[in-house]
C-alpha positions as CSV (number, residue, x, y, z in Angstrom):
1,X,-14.8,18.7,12.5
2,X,-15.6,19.2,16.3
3,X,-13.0,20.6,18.6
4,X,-10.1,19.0,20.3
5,X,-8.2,19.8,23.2
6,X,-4.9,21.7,22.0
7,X,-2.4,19.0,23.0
8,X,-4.5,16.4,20.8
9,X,-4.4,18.8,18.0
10,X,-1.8,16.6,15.9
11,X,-2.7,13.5,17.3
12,X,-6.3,14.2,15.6
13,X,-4.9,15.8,12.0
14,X,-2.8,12.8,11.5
15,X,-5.9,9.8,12.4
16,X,-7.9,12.5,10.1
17,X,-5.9,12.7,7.2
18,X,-5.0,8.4,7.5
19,X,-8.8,8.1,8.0
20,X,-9.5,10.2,4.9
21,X,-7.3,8.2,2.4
22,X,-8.8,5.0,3.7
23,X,-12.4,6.0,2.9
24,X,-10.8,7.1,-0.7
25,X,-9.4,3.6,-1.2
26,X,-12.4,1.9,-0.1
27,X,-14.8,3.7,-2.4
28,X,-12.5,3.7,-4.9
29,X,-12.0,-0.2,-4.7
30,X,-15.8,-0.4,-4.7
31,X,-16.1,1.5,-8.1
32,X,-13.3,-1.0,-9.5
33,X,-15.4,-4.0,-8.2
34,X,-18.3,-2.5,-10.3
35,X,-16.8,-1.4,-13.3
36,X,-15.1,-5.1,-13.1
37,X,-18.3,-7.1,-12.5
38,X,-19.5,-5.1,-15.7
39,X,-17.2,-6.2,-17.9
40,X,-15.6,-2.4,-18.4
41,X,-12.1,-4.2,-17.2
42,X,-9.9,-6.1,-18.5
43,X,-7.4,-8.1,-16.0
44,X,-8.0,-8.7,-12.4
45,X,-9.1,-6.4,-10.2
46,X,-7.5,-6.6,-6.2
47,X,-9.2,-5.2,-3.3
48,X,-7.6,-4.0,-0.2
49,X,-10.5,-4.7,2.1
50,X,-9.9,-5.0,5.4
51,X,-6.4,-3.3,4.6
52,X,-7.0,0.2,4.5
53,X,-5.8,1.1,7.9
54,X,-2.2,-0.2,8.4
55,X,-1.9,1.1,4.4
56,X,-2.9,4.4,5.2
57,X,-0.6,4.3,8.1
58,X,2.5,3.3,5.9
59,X,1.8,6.3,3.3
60,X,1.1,9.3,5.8
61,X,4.0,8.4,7.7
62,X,6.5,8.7,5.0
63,X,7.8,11.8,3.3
64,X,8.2,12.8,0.0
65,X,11.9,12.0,-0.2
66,X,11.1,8.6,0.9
67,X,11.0,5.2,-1.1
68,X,7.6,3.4,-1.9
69,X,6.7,-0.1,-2.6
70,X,3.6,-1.2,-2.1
71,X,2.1,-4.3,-2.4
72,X,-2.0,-5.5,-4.5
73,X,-3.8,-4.2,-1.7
74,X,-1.9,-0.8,-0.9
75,X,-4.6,1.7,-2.6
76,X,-4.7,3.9,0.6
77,X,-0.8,3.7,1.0
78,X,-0.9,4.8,-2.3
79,X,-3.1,7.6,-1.8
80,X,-1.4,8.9,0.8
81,X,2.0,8.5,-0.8
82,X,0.4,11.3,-3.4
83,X,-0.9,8.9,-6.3
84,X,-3.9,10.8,-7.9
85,X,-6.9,9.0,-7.7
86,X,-6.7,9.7,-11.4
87,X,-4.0,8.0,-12.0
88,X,-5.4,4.8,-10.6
89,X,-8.5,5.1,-12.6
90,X,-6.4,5.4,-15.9
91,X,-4.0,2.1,-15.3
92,X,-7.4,-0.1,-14.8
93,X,-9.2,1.2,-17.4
94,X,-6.2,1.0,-20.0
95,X,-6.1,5.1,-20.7
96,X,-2.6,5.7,-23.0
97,X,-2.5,9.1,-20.8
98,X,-1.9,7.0,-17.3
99,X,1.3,6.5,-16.0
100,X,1.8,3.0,-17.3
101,X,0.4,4.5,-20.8
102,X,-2.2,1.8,-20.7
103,X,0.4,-1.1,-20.8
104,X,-1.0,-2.8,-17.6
105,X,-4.2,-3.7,-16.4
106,X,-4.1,-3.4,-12.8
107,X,-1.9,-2.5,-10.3
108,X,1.8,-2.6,-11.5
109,X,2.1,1.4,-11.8
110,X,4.1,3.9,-10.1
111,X,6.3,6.4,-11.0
112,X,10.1,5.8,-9.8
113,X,11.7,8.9,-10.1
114,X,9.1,10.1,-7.6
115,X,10.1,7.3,-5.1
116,X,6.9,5.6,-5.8
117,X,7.8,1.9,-7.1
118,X,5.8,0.0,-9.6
119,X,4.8,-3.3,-7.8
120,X,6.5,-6.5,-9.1
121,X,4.1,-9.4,-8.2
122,X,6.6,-12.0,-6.8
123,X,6.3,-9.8,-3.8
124,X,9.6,-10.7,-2.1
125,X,11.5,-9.5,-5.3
126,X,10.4,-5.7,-4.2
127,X,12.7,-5.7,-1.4
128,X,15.9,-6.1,-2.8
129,X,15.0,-3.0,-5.3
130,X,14.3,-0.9,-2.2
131,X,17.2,-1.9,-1.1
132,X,19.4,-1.1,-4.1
133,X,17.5,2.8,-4.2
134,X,18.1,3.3,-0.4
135,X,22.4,1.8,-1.2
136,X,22.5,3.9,-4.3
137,X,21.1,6.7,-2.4
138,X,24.2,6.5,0.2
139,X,26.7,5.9,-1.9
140,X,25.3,9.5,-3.4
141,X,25.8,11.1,-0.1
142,X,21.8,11.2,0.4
143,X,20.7,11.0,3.5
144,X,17.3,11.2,6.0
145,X,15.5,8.5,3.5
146,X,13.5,5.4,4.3
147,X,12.5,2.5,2.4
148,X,9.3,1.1,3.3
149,X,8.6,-2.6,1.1
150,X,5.3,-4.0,1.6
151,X,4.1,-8.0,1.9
152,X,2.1,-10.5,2.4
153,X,2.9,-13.4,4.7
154,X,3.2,-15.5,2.1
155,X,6.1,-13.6,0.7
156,X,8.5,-14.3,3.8
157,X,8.7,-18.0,2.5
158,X,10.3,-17.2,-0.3
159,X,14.1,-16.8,-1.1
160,X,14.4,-13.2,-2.3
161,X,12.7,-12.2,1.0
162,X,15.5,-14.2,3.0
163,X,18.3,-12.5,0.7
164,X,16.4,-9.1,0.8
165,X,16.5,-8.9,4.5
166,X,20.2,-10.7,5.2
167,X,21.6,-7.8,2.9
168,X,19.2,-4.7,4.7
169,X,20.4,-5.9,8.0
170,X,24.1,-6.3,7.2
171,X,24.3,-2.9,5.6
172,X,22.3,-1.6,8.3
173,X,19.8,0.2,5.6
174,X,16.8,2.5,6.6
175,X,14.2,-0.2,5.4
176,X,10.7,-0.7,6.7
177,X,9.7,-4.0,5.8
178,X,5.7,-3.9,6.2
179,X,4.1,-7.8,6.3
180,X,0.6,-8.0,6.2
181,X,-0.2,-11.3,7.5
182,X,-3.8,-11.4,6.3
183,X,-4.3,-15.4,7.4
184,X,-3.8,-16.3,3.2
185,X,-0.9,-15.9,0.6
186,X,-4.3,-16.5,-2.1
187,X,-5.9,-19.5,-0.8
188,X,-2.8,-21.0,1.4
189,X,-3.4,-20.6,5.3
190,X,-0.5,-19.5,7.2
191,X,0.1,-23.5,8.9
192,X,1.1,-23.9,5.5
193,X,3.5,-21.0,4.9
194,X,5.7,-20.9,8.2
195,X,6.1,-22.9,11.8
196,X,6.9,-19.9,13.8
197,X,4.7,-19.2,16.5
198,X,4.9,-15.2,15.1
199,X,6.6,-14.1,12.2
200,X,7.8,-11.4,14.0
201,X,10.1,-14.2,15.2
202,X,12.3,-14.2,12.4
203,X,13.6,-10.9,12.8
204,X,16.2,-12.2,15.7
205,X,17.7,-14.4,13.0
206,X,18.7,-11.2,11.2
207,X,19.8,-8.8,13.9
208,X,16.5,-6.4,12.8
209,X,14.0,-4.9,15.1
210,X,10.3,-6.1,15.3
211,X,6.7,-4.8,15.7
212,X,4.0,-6.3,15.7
213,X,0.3,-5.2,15.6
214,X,-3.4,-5.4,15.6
215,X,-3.7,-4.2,11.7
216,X,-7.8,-3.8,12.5
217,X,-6.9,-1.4,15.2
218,X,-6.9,2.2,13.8
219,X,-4.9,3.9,16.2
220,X,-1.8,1.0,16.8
221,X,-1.6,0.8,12.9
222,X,-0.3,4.8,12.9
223,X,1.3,4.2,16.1
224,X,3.3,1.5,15.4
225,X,4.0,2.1,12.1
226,X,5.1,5.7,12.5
227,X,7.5,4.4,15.0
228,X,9.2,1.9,13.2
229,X,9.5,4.2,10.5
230,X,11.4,7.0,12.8
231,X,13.4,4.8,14.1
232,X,14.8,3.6,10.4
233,X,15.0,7.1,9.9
234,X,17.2,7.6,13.1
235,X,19.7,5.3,11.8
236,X,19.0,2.2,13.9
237,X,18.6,-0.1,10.5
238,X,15.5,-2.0,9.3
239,X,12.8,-2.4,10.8
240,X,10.3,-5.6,10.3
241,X,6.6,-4.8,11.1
242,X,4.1,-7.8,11.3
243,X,0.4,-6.9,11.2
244,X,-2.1,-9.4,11.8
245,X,-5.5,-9.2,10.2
246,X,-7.7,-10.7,7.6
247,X,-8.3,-10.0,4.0
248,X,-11.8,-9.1,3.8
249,X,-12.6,-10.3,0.3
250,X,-10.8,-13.0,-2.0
251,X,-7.4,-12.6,-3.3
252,X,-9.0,-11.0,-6.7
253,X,-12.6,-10.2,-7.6
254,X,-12.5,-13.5,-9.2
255,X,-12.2,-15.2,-6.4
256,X,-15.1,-15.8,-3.8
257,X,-13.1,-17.0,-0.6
258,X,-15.0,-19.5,-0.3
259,X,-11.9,-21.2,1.9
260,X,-12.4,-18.4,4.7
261,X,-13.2,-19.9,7.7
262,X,-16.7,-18.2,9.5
263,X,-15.4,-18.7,12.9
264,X,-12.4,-16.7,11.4
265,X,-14.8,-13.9,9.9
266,X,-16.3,-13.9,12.9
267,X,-13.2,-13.4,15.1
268,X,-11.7,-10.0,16.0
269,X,-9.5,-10.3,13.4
270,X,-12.6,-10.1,11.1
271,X,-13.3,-6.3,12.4
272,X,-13.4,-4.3,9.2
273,X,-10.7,-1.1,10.1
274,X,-12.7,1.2,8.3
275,X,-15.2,1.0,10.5
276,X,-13.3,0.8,13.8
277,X,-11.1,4.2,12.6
278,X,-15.0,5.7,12.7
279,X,-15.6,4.8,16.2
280,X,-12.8,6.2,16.8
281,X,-12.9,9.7,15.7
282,X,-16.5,9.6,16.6
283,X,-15.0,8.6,20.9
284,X,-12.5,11.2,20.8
285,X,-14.8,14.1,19.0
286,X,-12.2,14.2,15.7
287,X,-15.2,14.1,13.8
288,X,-18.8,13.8,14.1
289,X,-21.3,11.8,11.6
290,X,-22.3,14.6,9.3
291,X,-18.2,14.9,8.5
292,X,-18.2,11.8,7.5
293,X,-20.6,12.0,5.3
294,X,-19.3,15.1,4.1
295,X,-16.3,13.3,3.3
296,X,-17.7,10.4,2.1
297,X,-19.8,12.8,-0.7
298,X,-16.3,14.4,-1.7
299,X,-14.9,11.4,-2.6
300,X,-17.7,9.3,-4.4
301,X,-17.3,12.6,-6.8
302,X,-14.1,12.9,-7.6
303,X,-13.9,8.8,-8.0
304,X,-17.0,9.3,-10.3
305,X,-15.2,12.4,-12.3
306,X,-11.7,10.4,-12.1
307,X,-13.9,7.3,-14.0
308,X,-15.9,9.7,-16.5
309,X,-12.8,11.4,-17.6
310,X,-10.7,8.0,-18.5
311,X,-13.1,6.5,-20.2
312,X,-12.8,9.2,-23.0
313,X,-9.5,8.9,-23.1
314,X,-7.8,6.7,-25.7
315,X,-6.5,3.4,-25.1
316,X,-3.0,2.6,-26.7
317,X,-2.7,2.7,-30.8
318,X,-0.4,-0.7,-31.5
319,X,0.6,0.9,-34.7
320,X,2.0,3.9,-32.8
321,X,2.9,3.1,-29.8
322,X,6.5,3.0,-28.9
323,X,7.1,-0.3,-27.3
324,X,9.9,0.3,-25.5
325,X,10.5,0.6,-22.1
326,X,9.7,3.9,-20.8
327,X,13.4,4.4,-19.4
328,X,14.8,3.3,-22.6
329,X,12.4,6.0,-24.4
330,X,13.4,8.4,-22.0
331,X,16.9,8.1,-22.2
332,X,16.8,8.4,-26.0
333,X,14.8,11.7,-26.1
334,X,17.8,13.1,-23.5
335,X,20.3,11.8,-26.3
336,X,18.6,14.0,-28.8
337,X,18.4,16.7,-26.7
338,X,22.0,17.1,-26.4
């Protein structure tokens, strides 16, 4: 890494580290296209191209204490959060020894008594069960967490969003509500999801703060995210972030986006953040090329390691496997214990 003046010391560990986990969700999405493509996965397979940068944001900005739910396209959130790449590699390729124990394909995995929430695909559904952590949480006396929810545009039309947010804002919760309005919820443009000029616009309706933000630009996504998160965190209630972009790739890798405009490709929200977080660091002399490529080595190998080791693992027996829900299980072997 090349030097920094002292007072930009933190400044340049924190675009660093968010910079680090979005080259690790890129190459790691790659590797998931290609094992897709070549049959070696079952179930879809969901990029977050073009999405790495306000991701990365939301997961070095929380703590550890701190509640998780991210949405299809949240691998560097995830990342950062403290998923092991591992872990991601053994949910998509169906490894009984991943934290889902090979009962899902994709990317409904997490691990809840860490604070990191398995997604549930009716995306506005996740912000009520934030909510319900982050009440149940007070009502234990537990303070100094935040609940950040993740989704799409799409997932603001929907009722549970509406519900979600009335409640967060009438208990004055610590929620982050994260909406990445990547211009499609699948193949539906946003003229066909709200009227709002912004939907940063609905947040007067519920008494909650607003941001809103480039989500190609690097530096606003840590910014403005890492704001909106302290101020949750400082007890001034949720906190609705809007970042504009555009998804990169099609909703799955079955999907060829075909209805993607190439004047909108072709616009500035077509700038792929991966590439403008290396300008950056590269203008402010955070890092130089040979870094990157440093970096970019690292990872390809422990993605490569993370692959080679799953696919020796076992999938799930059906005439052994315990199907019961892993709480349930859980539960019973504390029963026998005592």
């Amino acid at each position: 890494m090349l030097q920094t003046a002292p007072g930009s010391r933190a400044v340049g560990e924190a675009q660093l580290a968010a910079y680090r986990f979005m080259l690790r969700a890129r190459l790691l999405d790659d590797k998931f296209a290609a094992l897709y493509r070549a049959g070696k996965i079952h179930g879809g397979v969901f990029l977050g191209r073009g999405q790495e940068a306000l991701s990365a944001a939301i997961g070095v900005s929380l703590k550890k204490s701190d509640v998780f739910a991210p949405l299809i396209r949240d691998a560097a959130g995830r990342l950062a959060f403290g998923e092991p790449i591992l872990d991601a590699v053994r949910t998509y390729l169906g490894s009984a020894l991943g934290p889902m124990r090979g009962r899902d394909g994709n990317v409904h995995r997490g691990r809840p008594q860490e604070g990191y929430l398995p997604m549930i695909s009716h995306l506005g559904a996740m912000v009520s069960v934030v909510n319900g952590i982050l009440f149940a949480r007070r009502m234990k006396g537990v303070t100094g967490s935040v609940g950040a929810a993740c989704l799409g545009e799409g997932a603001t039309s929907t009722g549970s969003f509406h519900e979600a947010l009335n409640q967060a804002a009438v208990e004055k919760l610590p929620l982050v509500l994260v909406v990445a309005n990547n211009q499609f919820a699948y193949s539906t443009p946003t003229g066909r999801q709200f009227a709002c000029a912004d939907l940063a616009d609905k947040a007067a309706g519920y008494g909650v703060e607003a941001h809103s933000l480039d989500a190609t630009d690097f530096s606003a996504c840590l910014e403005t995210v890492s704001s909106a998160i302290a101020r949750a965190r400082a007890g001034h209630g949720p906190q609705l972030v809007v970042a504009t972009l555009l998804r990169l790739c099609g909703h799955g890798e079955h999907d060829d986006a075909s209805y993607i405009l190439p004047e909108q490709k072709n616009s500035s929200l077509g700038r792929d953040c991966l590439k403008v977080a290396e300008e950056f660091l590269a203008k402010n002399q955070f890092a130089d090329t040979a870094q990157l490529a440093v970096w970019r080595s690292e990872a390809i190998r422990e993605i490569e390691e993370a692959v080679a080791q799953a696919q020796r693992e076992p999938a799930p027996d059906p005439y052994e496997e315990k199907w019961s829900a892993l709480s349930s299980e859980h539960l019973n072997e504390l029963r026998e214990e005592t």
